[in-house]
C-alpha positions in Angstrom: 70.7 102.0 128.3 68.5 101.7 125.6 66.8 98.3 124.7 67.8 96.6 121.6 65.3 97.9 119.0 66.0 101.6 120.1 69.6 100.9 119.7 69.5 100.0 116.3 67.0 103.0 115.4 69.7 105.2 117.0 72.3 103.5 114.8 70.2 103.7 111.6 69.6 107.6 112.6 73.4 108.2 112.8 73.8 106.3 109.4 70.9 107.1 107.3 72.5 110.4 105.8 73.4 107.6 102.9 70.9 104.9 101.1 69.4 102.6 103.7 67.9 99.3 101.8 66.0 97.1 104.0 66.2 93.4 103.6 63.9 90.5 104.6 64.6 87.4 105.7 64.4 85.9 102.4 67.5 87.7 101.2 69.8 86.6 103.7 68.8 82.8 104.3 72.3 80.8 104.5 74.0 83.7 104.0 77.2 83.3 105.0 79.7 80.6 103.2 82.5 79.4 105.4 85.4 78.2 103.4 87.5 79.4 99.9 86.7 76.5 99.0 82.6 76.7 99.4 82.9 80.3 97.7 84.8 79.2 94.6 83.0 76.3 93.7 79.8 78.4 94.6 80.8 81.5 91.9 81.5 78.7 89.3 78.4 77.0 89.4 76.5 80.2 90.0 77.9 81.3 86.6 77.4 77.9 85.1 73.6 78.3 85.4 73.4 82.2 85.0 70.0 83.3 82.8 70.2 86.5 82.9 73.5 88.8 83.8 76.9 88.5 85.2 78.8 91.4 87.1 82.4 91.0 89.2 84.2 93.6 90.2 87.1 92.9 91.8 91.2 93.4 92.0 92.0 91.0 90.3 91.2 87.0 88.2 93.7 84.8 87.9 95.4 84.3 84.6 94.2 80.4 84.6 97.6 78.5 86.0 95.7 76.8 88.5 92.5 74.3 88.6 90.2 76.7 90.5 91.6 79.5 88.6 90.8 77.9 85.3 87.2 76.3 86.5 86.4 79.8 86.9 87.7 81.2 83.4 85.9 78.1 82.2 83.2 78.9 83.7 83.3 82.3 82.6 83.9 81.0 78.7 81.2 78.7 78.2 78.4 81.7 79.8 76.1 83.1 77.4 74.7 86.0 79.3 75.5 89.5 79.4 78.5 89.8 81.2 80.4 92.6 82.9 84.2 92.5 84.7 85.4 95.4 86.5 89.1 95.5 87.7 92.1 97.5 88.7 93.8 98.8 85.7 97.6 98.2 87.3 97.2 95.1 88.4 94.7 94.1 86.0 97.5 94.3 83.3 100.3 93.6 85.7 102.6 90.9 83.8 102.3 87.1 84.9 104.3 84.8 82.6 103.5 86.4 79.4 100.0 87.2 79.9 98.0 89.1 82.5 95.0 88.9 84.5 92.8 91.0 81.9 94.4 89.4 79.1 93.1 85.4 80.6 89.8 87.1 81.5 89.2 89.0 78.4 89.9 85.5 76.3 87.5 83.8 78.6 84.6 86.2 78.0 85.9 87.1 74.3 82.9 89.6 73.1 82.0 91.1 76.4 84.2 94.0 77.8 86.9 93.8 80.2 86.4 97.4 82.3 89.9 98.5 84.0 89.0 101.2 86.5 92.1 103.3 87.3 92.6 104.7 90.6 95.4 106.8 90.4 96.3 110.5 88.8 98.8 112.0 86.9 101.8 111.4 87.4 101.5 107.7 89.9 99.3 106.0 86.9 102.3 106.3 84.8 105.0 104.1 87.8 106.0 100.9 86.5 104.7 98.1 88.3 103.7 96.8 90.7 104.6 99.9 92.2 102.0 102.1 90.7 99.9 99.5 93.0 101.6 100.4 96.2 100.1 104.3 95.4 96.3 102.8 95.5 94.7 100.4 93.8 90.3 100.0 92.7 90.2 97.6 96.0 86.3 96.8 95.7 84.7 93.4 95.8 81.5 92.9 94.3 80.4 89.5 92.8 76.7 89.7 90.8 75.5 86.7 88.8 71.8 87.0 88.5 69.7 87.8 91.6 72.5 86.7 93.6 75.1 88.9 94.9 78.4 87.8 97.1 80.3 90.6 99.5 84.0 89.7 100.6 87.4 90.9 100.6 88.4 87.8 98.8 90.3 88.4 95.1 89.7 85.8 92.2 92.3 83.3 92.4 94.3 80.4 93.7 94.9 81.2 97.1 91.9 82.7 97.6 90.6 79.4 96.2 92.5 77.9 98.5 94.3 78.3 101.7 93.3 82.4 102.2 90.9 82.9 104.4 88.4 85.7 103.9 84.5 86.1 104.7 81.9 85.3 102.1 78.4 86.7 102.8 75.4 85.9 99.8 72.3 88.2 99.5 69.6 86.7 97.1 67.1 89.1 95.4 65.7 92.4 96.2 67.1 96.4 96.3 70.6 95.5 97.6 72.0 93.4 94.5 70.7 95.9 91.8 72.2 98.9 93.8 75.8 96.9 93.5 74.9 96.6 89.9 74.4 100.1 89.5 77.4 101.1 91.5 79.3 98.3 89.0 78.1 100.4 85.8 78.4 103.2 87.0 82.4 102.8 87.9 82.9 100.7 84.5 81.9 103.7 82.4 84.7 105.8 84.2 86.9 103.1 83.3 89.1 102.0 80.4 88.0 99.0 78.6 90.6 96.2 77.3 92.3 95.5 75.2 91.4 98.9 73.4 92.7 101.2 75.9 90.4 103.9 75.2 88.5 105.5 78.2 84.6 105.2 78.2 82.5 108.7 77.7 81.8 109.3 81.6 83.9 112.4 83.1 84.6 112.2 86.6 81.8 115.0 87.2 78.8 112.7 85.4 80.5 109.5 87.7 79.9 111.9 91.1 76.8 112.8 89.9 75.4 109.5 89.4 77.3 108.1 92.8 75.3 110.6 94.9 72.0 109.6 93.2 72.4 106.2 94.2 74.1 107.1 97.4 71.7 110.0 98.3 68.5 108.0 97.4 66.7 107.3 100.7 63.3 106.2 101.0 62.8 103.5 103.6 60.2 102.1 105.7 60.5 100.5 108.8 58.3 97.7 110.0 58.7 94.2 111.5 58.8 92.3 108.6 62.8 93.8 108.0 65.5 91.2 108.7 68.2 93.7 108.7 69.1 97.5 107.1 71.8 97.4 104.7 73.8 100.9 104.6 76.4 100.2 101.7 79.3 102.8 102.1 82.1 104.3 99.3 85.8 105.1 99.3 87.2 106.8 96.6 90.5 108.8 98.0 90.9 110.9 95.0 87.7 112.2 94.5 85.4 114.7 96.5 82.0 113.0 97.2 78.9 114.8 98.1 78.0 112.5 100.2 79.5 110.8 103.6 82.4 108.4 103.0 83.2 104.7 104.5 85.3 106.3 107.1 82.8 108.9 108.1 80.1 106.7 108.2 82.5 104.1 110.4 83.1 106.9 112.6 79.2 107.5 112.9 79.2 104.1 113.9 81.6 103.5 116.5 79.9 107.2 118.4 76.7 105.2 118.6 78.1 102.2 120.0 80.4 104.1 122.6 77.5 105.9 124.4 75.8 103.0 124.2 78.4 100.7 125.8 78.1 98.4 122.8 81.2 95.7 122.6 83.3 95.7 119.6 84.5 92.9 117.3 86.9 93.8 114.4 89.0 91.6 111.9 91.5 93.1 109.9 93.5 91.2 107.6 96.3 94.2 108.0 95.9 95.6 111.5 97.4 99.3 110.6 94.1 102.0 112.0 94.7 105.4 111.0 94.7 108.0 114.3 90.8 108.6 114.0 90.1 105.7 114.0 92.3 105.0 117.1 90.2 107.4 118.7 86.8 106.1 118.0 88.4 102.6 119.1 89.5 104.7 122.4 86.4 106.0 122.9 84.5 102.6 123.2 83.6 101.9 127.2 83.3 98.0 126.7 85.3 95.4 125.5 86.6 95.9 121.8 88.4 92.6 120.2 90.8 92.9 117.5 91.3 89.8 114.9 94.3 89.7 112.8 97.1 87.8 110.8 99.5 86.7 112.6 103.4 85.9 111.6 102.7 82.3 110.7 99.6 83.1 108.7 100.3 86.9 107.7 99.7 88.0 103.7 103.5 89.5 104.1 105.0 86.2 105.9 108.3 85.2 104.1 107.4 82.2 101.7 110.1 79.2 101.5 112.5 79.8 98.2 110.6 83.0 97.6 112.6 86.5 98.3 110.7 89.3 98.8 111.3 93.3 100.0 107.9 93.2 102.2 109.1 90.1 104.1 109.9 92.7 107.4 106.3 93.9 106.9 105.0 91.7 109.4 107.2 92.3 112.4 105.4 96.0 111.8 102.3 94.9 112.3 103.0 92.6 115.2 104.5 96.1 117.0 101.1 97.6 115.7 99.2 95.0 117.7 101.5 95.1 120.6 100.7 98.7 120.6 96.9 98.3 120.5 97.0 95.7 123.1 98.7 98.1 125.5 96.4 100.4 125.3 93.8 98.0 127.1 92.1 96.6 123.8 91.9 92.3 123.3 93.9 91.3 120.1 93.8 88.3 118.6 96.7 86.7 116.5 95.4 84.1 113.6 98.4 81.8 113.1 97.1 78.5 111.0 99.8 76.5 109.7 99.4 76.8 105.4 97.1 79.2 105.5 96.8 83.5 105.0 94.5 85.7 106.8 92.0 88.0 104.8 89.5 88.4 106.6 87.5 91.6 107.3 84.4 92.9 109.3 82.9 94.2 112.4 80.6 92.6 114.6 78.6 94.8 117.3 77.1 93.2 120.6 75.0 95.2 122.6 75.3 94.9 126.2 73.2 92.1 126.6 75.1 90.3 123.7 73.2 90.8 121.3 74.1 91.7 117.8 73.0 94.7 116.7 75.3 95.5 113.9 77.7 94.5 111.9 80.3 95.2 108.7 81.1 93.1 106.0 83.5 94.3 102.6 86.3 95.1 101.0 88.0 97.8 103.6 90.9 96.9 106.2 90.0 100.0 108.5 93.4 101.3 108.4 95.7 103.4 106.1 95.1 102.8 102.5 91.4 101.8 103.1 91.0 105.7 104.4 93.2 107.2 102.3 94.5 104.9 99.3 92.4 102.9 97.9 89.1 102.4 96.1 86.4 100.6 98.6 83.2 99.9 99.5 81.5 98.1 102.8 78.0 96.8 103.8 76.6 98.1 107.5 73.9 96.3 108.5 71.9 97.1 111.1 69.6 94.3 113.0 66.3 95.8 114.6 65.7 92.3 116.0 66.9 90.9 118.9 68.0 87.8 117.4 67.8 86.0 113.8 69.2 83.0 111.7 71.2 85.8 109.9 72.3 87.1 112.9 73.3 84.0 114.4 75.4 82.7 111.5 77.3 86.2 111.2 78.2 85.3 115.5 79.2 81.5 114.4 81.2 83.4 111.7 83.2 85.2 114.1 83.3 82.3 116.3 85.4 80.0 113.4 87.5 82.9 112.8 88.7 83.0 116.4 89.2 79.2 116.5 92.7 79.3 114.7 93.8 82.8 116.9 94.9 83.4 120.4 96.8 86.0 122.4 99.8 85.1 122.3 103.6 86.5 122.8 104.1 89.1 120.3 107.0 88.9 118.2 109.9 90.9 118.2 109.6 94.2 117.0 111.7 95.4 114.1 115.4 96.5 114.7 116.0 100.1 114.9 116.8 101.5 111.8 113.6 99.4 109.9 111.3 100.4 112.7 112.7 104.2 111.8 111.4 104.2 108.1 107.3 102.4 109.7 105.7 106.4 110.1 107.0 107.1 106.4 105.6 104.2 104.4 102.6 102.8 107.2 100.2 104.6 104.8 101.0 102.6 102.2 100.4 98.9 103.8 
């Protein structure tokens, strides 16, 4: 077995066919924030007190009918730096009592542009919603204000505000928070802005092209100064990319850890892995844990008064984790009376229980994050043996797993609802 420094430099081998940014420990001190709550009120009075430069890309913002929702359109309104908002164009301008979520935003910020990024061809762009949505949506989360950058899964409003819970993980100065810039800018000028409609100058060849420069650039050194190596990955399903994509750069992951007998933490707010990635899960020779919603606290659990066509989603995902458990792997149900679960990540132990990597972003790791939608994760890799970093990423895991237990699986869905699961599992 290899000790814990030659694991990670086996791991950074298998991954550095992409940028590798090394951080120090200055960029991740009190990294990680542990409620919506602590996030929301964090973004607000980041943008409060921004000097310089605001960039969020995300899903979606909420239109302003709650008091988080319209702290942070506030918030947004009374800024006077340069700021930039990057979101899906379907559900950007998807209709929510007469206005829409780049129609609040775009009054909020007034002078600066609203960017809608458009994931989908001819002909699915042109579906009504929200069903254009169900085809793929732009799915990455990116929050910039300053020197200071926030990863999550979380969207912009009320319930993730709220009572959803995600994972939160703040990088302050250095390399990392100006490539997520430039990855920002260089999406928003392949995007239409609002409320003009018109699409900005950048062809889809000029956006590759300037996606594999950043993506491609790699000049790192390694030394003992370095806190952790951050190897941000891309998913763009409809393009063709020059360089490795999130799942291929997953997969490169999960072959290093199986030779090396690494144990595997995963949350996944929709537990729905593609067959590849089944294998590289099947290939692991230690313990691999699997965190996700379950019925009480699932993003498709029925809501009282509110009737819905996705409410049987859920029992297909429990059958999913039955599934998974079956074949030998630990899963973990999240059930927390008022609340959703978003979260998403990957935590990698070495033998000794050590971490030695780990995943934090937009991606689900199953169906649409491989072949749907628009996404983008952090690896980081951890040459040390221990850290503060690395020790409030384990506590992280550790209070996701406080509301989730194995449990009894529910039912799985009747017969003629569990026939219809291998046609529309890729969408979900």
């Amino acid at each position: 077995m290899s000790t814990h420094y030659q694991l990670a430099q086996r791991l950074l081998t298998s991954l550095n066919c992409t940028r590798v940014i090394p951080l120090q420990a200055k960029n991740v001190q009190n990294a990680i924030l542990k409620t919506p709550q602590d996030f929301q009120e964090k973004l607000c009075e980041s943008i409060e007190n921004a000097k310089d430069r605001i960039s969020l890309a995300t899903l979606y913002i909420g239109t302003g009918a709650s008091q988080q929702e319209a702290a942070l359109l506030e918030s947004l309104s009374s800024s006077n730096v340069p700021t930039k908002i990057l979101m899906d164009a379907n559900r950007g301008t998807r209709p929510v009592k007469n206005t829409s979520s780049a129609q609040a935003v775009q009054e909020a910020v007034m002078d600066d542009p609203v960017h809608l990024y458009q994931a989908l061809h001819e002909p699915f762009k042109r579906f009504p919603s929200p069903l254009n949505e169900v085809i793929g949506v732009f799915h990455l989360k990116s929050y910039i204000v300053d020197d200071m950058l926030m990863l999550s899964g979380a969207n912009l409003s009320q319930e993730y505000f709220s009572d959803r819970q995600d994972r939160y993980i703040k990088f302050e100065g250095g390399e990392l928070i100006e490539f997520y810039k430039e990855l920002v800018d260089i999406l928003s000028k392949n995007a239409e802005q609002y409320p003009d409609e018109t699409q900005t100058s950048n062809s889809n060849t000029q956006m590759v092209e300037s996606l594999s420069h950043i993506f491609g650039s790699n000049s790192y050194a390694t030394d003992d100064s370095v806190a952790a190596y951050a190897i941000p990955t891309f998913a763009h399903p409809n393009q063709s990319l020059p360089f490795q994509s999130d799942t291929q750069q997953l997969t490169n992951l999960l072959n290093v850890t199986a030779d090396e007998h690494c144990r595997i933490n995963l949350a996944s707010a929709y537990l729905n892995p593609t067959p590849s990635f089944l294998q590289s899960l099947a290939r692991q020779q230690n313990e691999v844990t699997l965190l996700t919603a379950g019925g009480l606290s699932h993003g498709f659990a029925p809501k009282p008064g509110v009737q819905r066509t996705g409410d049987f989603v859920p029992k297909f995902f429990a059958a999913q984790s039955q599934n998974l458990a079956k074949q030998g792997h630990r899963v973990l149900l999240y059930n927390r009376p008022g609340w959703t679960f978003h979260a998403k990540g990957l935590w990698v132990l070495s033998d000794d229980g050590n971490l030695v990597a780990a995943v934090v972003g937009s991606g689900n790791y199953g169906y649409r994050s491989e072949q749907r939608d628009v996404e983008s994760n952090l690896i980081l890799v951890f040459p040390q043996e221990t850290s503060p970093f690395q020790e409030e990423l384990l506590e992280e895991w550790e209070r996701l797993t406080e509301h989730a237990e194995e449990e009894t699986f529910e039912e799985a869905p009747e017969a003629h609802v569990r026939a219809i699961w291998p046609v529309i599992r890729s969408y979900f």
